[in-house]
Residue frames as a rotation matrix with the C-alpha (Angstrom) as fourth column:
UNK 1
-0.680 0.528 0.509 91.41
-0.653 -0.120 -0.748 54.43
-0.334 -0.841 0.426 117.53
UNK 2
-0.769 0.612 0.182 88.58
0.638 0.748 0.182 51.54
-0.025 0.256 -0.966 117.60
UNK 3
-0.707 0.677 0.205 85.30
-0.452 -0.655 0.605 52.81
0.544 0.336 0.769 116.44
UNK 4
-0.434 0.671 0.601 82.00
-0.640 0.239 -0.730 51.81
-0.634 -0.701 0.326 118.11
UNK 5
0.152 0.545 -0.825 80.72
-0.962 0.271 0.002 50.32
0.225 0.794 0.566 114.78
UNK 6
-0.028 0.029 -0.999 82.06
-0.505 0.862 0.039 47.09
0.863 0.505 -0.009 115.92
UNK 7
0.154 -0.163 0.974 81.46
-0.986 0.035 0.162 44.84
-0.061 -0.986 -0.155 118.29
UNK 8
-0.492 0.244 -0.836 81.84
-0.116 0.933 0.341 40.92
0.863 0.265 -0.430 119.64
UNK 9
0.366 0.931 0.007 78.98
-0.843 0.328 0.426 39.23
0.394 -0.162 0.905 120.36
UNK 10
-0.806 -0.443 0.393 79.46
-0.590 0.654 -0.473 36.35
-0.048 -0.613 -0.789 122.94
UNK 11
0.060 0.937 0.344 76.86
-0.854 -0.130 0.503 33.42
0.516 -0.324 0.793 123.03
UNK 12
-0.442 -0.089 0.893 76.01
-0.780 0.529 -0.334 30.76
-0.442 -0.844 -0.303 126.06
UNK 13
-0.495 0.455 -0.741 75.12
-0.599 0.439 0.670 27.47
0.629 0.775 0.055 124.36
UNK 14
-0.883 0.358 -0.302 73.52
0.456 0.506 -0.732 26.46
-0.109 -0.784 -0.611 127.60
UNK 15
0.056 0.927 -0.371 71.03
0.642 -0.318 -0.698 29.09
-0.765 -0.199 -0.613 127.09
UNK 16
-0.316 -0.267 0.910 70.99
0.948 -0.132 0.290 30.17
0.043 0.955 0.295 123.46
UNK 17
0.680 0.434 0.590 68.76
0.505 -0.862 0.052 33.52
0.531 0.262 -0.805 124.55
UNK 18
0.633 -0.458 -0.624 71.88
0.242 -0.648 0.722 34.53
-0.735 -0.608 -0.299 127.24
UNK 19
0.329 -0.815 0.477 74.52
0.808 -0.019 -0.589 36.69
0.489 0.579 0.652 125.03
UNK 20
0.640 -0.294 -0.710 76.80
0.350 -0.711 0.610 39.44
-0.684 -0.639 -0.352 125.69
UNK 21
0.496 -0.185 0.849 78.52
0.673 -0.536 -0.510 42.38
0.549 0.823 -0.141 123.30
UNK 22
0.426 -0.712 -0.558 81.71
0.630 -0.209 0.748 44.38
-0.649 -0.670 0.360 123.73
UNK 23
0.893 -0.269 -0.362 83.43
-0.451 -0.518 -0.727 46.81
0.008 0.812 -0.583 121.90
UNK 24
0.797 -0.604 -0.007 86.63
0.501 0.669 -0.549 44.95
0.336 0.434 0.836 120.43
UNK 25
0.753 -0.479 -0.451 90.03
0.121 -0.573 0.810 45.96
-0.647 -0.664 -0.374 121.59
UNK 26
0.452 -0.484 -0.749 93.11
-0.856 0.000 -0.517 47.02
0.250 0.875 -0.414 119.06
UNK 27
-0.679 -0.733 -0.044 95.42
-0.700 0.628 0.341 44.36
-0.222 0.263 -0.939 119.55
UNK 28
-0.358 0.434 0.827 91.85
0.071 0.896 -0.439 42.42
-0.931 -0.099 -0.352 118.40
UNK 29
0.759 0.646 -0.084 91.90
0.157 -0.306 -0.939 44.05
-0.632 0.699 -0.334 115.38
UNK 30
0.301 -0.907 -0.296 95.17
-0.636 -0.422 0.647 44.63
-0.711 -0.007 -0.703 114.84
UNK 31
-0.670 -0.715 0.201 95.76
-0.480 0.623 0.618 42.39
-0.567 0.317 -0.760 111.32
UNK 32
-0.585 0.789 0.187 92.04
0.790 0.607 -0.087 41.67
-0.182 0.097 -0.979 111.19
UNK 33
0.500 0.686 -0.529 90.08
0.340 -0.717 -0.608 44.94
-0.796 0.124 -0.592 110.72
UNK 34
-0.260 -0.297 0.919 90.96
0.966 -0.082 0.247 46.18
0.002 0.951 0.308 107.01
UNK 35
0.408 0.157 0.899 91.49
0.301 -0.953 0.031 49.48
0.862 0.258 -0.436 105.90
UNK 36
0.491 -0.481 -0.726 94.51
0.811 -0.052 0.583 50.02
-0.318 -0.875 0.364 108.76
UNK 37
0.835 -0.387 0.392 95.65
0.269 -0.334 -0.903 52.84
0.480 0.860 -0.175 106.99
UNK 38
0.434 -0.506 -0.745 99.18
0.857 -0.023 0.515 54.01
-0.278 -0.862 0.424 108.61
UNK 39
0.118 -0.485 -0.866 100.45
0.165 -0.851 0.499 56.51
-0.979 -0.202 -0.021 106.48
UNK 40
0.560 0.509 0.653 99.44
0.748 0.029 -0.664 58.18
-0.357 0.860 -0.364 102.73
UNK 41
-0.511 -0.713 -0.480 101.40
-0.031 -0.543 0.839 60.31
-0.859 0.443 0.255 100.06
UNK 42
0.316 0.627 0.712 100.48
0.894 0.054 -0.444 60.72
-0.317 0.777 -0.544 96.65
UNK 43
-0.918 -0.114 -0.380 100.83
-0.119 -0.834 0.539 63.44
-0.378 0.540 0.752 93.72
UNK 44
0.022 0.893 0.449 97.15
0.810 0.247 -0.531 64.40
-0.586 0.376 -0.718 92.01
UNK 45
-0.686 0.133 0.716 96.00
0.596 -0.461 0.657 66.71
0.417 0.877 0.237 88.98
UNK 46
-0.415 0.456 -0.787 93.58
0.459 -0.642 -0.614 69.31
-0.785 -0.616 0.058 89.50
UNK 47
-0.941 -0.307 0.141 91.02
0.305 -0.589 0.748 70.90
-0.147 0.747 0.648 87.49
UNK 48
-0.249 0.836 -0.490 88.65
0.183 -0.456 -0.871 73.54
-0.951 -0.307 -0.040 88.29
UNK 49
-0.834 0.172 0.525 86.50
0.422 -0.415 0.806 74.34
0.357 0.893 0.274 85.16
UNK 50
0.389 0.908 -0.157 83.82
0.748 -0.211 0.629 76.02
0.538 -0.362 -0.761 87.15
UNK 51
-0.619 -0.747 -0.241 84.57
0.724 -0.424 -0.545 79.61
0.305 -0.512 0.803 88.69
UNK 52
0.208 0.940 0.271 81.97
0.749 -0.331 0.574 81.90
0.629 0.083 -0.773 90.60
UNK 53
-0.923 -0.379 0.069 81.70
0.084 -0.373 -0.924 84.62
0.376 -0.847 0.376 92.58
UNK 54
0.103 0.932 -0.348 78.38
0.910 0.053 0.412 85.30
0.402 -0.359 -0.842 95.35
UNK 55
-0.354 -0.145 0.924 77.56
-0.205 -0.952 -0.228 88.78
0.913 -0.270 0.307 96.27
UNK 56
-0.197 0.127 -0.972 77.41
0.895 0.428 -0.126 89.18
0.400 -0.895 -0.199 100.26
UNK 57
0.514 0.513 -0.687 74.66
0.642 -0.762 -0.088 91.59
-0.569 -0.396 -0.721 101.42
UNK 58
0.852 0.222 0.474 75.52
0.510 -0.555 -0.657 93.69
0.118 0.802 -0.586 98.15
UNK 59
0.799 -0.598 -0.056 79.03
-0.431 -0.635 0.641 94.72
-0.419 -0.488 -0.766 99.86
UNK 60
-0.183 -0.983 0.022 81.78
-0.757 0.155 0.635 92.42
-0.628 0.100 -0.772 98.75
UNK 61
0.460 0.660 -0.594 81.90
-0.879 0.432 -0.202 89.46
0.124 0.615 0.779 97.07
UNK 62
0.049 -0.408 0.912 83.14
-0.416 0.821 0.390 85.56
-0.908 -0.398 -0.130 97.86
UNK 63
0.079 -0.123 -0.989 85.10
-0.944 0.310 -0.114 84.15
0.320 0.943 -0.091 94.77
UNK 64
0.196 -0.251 0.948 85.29
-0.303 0.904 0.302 79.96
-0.933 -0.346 0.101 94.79
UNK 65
-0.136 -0.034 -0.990 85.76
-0.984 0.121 0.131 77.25
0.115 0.992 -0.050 92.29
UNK 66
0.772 0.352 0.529 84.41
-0.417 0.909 0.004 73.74
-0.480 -0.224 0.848 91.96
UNK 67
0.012 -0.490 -0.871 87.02
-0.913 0.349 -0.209 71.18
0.407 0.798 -0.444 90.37
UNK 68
0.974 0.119 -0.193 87.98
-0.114 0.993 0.038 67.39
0.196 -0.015 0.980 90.02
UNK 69
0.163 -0.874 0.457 91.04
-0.959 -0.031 0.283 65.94
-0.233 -0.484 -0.843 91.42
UNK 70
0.931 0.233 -0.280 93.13
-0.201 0.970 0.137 62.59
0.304 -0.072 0.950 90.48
UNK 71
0.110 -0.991 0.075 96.08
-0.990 -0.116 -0.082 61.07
0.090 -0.065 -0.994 91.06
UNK 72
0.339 -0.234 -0.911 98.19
0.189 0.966 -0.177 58.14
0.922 -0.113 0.372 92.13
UNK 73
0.392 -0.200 0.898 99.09
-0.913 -0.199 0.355 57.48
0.108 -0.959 -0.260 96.13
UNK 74
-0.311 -0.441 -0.842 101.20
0.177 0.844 -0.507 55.33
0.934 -0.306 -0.184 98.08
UNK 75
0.436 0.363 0.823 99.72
-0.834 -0.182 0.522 53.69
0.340 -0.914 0.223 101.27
UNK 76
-0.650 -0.682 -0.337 101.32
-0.209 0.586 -0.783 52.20
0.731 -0.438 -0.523 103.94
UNK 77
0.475 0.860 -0.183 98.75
-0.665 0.488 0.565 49.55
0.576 -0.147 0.804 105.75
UNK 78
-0.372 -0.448 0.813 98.77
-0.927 0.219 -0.304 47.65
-0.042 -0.867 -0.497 108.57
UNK 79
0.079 0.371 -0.925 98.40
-0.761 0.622 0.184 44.23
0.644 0.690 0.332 106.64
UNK 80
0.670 0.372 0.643 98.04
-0.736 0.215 0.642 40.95
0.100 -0.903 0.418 108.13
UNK 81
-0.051 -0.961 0.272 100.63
-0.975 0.107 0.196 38.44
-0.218 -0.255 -0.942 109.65
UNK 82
0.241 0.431 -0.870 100.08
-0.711 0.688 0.144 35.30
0.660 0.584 0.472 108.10
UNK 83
-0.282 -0.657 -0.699 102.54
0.085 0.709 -0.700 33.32
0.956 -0.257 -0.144 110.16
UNK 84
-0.932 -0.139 -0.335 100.88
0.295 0.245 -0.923 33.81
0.211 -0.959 -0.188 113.06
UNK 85
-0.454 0.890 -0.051 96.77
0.785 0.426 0.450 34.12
0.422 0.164 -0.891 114.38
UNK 86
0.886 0.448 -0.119 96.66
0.424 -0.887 -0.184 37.74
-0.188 0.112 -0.976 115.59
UNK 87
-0.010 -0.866 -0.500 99.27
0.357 -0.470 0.807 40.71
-0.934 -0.171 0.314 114.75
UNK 88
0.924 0.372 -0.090 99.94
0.024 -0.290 -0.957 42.71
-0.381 0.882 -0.277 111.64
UNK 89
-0.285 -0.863 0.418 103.11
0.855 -0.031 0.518 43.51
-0.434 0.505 0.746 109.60
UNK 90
-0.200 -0.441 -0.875 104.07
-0.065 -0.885 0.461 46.34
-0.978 0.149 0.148 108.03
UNK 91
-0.152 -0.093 0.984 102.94
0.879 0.442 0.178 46.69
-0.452 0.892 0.015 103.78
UNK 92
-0.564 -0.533 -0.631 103.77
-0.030 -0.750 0.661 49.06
-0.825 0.391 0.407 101.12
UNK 93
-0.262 0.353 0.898 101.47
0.847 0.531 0.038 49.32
-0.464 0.770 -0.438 98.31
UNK 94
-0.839 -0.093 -0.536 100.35
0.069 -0.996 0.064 51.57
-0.540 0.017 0.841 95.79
UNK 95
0.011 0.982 0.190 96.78
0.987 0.019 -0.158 52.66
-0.158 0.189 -0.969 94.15
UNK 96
-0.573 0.199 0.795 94.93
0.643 -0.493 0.586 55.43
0.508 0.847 0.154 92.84
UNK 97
-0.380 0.715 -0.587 92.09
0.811 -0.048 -0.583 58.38
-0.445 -0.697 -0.562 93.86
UNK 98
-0.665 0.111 0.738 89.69
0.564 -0.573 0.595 60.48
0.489 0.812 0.318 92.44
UNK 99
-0.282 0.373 -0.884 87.65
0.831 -0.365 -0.419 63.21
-0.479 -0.853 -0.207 94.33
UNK 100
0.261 0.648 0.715 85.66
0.738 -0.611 0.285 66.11
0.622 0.453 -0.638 93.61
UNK 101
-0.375 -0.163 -0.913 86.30
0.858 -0.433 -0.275 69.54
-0.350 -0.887 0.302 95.93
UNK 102
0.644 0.408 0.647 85.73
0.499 -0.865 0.049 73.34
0.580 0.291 -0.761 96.23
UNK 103
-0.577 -0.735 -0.355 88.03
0.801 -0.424 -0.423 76.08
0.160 -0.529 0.833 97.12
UNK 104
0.473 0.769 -0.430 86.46
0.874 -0.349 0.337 79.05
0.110 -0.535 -0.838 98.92
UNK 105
-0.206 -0.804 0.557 88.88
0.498 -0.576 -0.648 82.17
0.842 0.144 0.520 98.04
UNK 106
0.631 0.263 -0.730 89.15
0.737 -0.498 0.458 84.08
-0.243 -0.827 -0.508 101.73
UNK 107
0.331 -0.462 -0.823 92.14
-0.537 -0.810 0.238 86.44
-0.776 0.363 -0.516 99.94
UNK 108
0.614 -0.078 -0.785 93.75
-0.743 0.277 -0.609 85.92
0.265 0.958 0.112 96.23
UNK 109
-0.208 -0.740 -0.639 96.12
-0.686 0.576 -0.444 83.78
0.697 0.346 -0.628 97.54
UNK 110
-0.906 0.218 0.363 94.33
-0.233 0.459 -0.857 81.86
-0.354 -0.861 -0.365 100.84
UNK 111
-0.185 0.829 -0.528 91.48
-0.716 0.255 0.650 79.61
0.673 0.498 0.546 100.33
UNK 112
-0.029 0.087 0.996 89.36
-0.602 0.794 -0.087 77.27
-0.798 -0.602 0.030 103.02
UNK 113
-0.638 -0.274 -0.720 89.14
-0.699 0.599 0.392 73.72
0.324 0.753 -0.573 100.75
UNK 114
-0.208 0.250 0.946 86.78
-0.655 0.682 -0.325 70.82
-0.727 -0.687 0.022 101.13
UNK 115
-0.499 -0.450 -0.741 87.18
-0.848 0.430 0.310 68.14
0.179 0.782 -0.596 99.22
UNK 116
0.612 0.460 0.643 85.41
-0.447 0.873 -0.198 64.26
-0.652 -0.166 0.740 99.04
UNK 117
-0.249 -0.602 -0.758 87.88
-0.885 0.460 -0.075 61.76
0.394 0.653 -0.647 97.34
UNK 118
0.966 0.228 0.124 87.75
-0.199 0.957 -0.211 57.83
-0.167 0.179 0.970 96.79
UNK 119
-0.150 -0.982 -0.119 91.23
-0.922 0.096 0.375 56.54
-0.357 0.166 -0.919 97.62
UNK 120
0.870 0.302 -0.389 91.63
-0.439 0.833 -0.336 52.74
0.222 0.464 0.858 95.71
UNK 121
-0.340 -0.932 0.122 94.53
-0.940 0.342 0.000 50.77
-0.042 -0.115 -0.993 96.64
UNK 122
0.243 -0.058 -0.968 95.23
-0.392 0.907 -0.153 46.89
0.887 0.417 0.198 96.92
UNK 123
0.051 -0.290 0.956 95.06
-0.992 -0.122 0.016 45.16
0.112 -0.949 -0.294 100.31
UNK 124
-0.629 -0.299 -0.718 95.97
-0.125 0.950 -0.286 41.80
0.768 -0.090 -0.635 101.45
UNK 125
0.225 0.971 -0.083 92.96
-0.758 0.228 0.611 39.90
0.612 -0.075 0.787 103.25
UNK 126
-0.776 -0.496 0.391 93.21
-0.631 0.593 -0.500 37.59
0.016 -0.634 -0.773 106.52
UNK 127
0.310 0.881 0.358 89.77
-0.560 0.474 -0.680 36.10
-0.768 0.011 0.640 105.61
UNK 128
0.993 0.014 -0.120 91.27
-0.103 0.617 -0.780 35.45
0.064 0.787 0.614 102.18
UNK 129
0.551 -0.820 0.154 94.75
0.311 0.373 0.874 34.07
-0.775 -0.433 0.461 103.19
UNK 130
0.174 -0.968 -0.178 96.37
0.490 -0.072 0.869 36.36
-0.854 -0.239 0.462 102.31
UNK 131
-0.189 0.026 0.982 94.88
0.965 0.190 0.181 37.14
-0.181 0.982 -0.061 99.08
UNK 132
-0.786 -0.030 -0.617 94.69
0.075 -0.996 -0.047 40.87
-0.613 -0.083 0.786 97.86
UNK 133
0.162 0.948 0.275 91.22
0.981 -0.185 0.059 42.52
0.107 0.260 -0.960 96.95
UNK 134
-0.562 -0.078 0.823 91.05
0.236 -0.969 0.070 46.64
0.793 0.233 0.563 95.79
UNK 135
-0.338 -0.057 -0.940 89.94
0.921 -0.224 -0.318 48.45
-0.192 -0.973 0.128 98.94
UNK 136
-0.166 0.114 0.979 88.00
0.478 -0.860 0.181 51.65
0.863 0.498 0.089 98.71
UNK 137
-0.288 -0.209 -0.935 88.46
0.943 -0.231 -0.239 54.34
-0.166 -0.950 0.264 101.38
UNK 138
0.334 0.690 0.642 86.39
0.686 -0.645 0.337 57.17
0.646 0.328 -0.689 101.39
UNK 139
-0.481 -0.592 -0.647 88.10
0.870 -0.417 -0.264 60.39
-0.113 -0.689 0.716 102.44
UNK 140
0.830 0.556 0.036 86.57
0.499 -0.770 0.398 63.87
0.249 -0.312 -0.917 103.67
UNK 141
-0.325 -0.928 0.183 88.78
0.875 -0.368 -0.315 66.84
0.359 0.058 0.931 103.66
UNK 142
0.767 0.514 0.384 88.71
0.531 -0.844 0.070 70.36
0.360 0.150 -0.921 105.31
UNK 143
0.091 -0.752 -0.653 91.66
0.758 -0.373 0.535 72.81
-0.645 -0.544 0.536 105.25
UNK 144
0.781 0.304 -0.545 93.29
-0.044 -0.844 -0.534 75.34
-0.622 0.441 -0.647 103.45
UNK 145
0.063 -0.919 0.388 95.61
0.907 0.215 0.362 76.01
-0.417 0.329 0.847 100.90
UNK 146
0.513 -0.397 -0.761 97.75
-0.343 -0.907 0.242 78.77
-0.787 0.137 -0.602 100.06
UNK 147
0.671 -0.599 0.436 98.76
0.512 -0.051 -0.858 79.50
0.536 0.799 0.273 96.05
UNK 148
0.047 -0.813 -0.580 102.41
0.148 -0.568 0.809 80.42
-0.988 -0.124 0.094 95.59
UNK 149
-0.883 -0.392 -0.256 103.75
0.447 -0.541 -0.713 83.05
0.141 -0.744 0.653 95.35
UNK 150
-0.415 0.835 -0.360 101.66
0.899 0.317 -0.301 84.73
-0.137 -0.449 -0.883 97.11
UNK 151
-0.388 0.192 -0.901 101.57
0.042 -0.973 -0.225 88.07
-0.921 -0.125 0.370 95.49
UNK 152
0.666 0.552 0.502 99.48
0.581 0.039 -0.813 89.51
-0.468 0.833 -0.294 92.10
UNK 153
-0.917 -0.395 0.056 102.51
0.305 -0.604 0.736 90.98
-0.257 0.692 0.675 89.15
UNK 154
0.461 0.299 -0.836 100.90
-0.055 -0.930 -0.363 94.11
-0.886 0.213 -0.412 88.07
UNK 155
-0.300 -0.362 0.882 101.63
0.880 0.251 0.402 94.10
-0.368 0.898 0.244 83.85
C-alpha cells in the first residue's frame, strides 16, 4: 500500500505561485520508492537476562522477561529495473537485525511478545544507478509465542 507521507508536487512555470500535490500511485513507485520489502525469513538468537514478576491487586502475579534478539535474514525486495525508466525486478539479498523485546507470560507456556528490531540489509539504488547502499528498516512487533512442549516434567 502507498502511504500518505509522499506526495508529487506539480509546478506552473507561467505562474510560479500556481502548484498542485497528489498522493503518488504504485506503479509510480514501483522501482523508485526503497525499502519495497516483499518477503523476510531469517534465524535470530535470543537472550533474556532480565526476569520479573508484578503482583496484580495482591491476587496473582504476571511473570515477563526483557531480552535482546540477533540474527541474520534474507529479504526479498522489489529492486529497481535498470533497463528500463519505471518498473522493478525481483532481488534476493541478505543482511542482518538486532532488536530488543519483552515477553509477557499469560500461562507457562503462552506469552503476548512485543518486540522493536532494526533489520540491515543491502539495497540497490535507482538514484545511484544501480549502486547498493545498507538500508535500515525499522520493525515493530506484536504477537505471541508459544514454548514447546508445552507441558512442565514434574522431577
Amino acid at each position: 500500500l502507498v502511504s500518505g507521507a509522499g506526495q508529487i508536487c506539480t509546478f506552473d512555470d507561467a505562474d510560479p505561485t500556481l502548484r498542485g500535490c497528489r498522493l503518488p500511485t504504485f506503479e509510480e513507485l514501483d522501482g523508485r520508492g526503497e525499502g519495497q520489502i516483499r518477503l523476510l525469513g531469517g534465524a535470530d538468537v535470543q537472550w533474556a537476562p532480565i526476569y520479573g514478576k508484578l503482583s496484580l491487586l495482591a491476587e496473582s502475579f504476571a511473570h515477563f522477561d526483557l531480552y535482546a534478539v540477533a540474527g541474520v535474514a534474507a529479504v526479498q525486495y522489489a529492486g529497481p529495473d535498470m533497463s528500463q525508466a519505471q518498473g522493478s525486478v525481483t532481488e534476493l539479498t541478505f543482511g542482518g537485525n538486532v532488536g530488543v523485546g519483552a515477553h509477557f507470560f499469560l500461562t507457562p507456556w503462552l506469552s503476548l511478545r512485543t518486540e522493536l528490531r532494526d533489520l540491515i540489509y543491502p539495497e540497490k539504488s535507482r538514484r545511484l544507478e544501480g549502486a547498493e547502499f545498507l538500508r535500515n528498516q525499522f520493525l515493530f512487533e506484536l504477537g505471541l509465542s508459544v514454548f514447546l512442549p508445552s507441558f512442565v516434567e514434574d522431577r
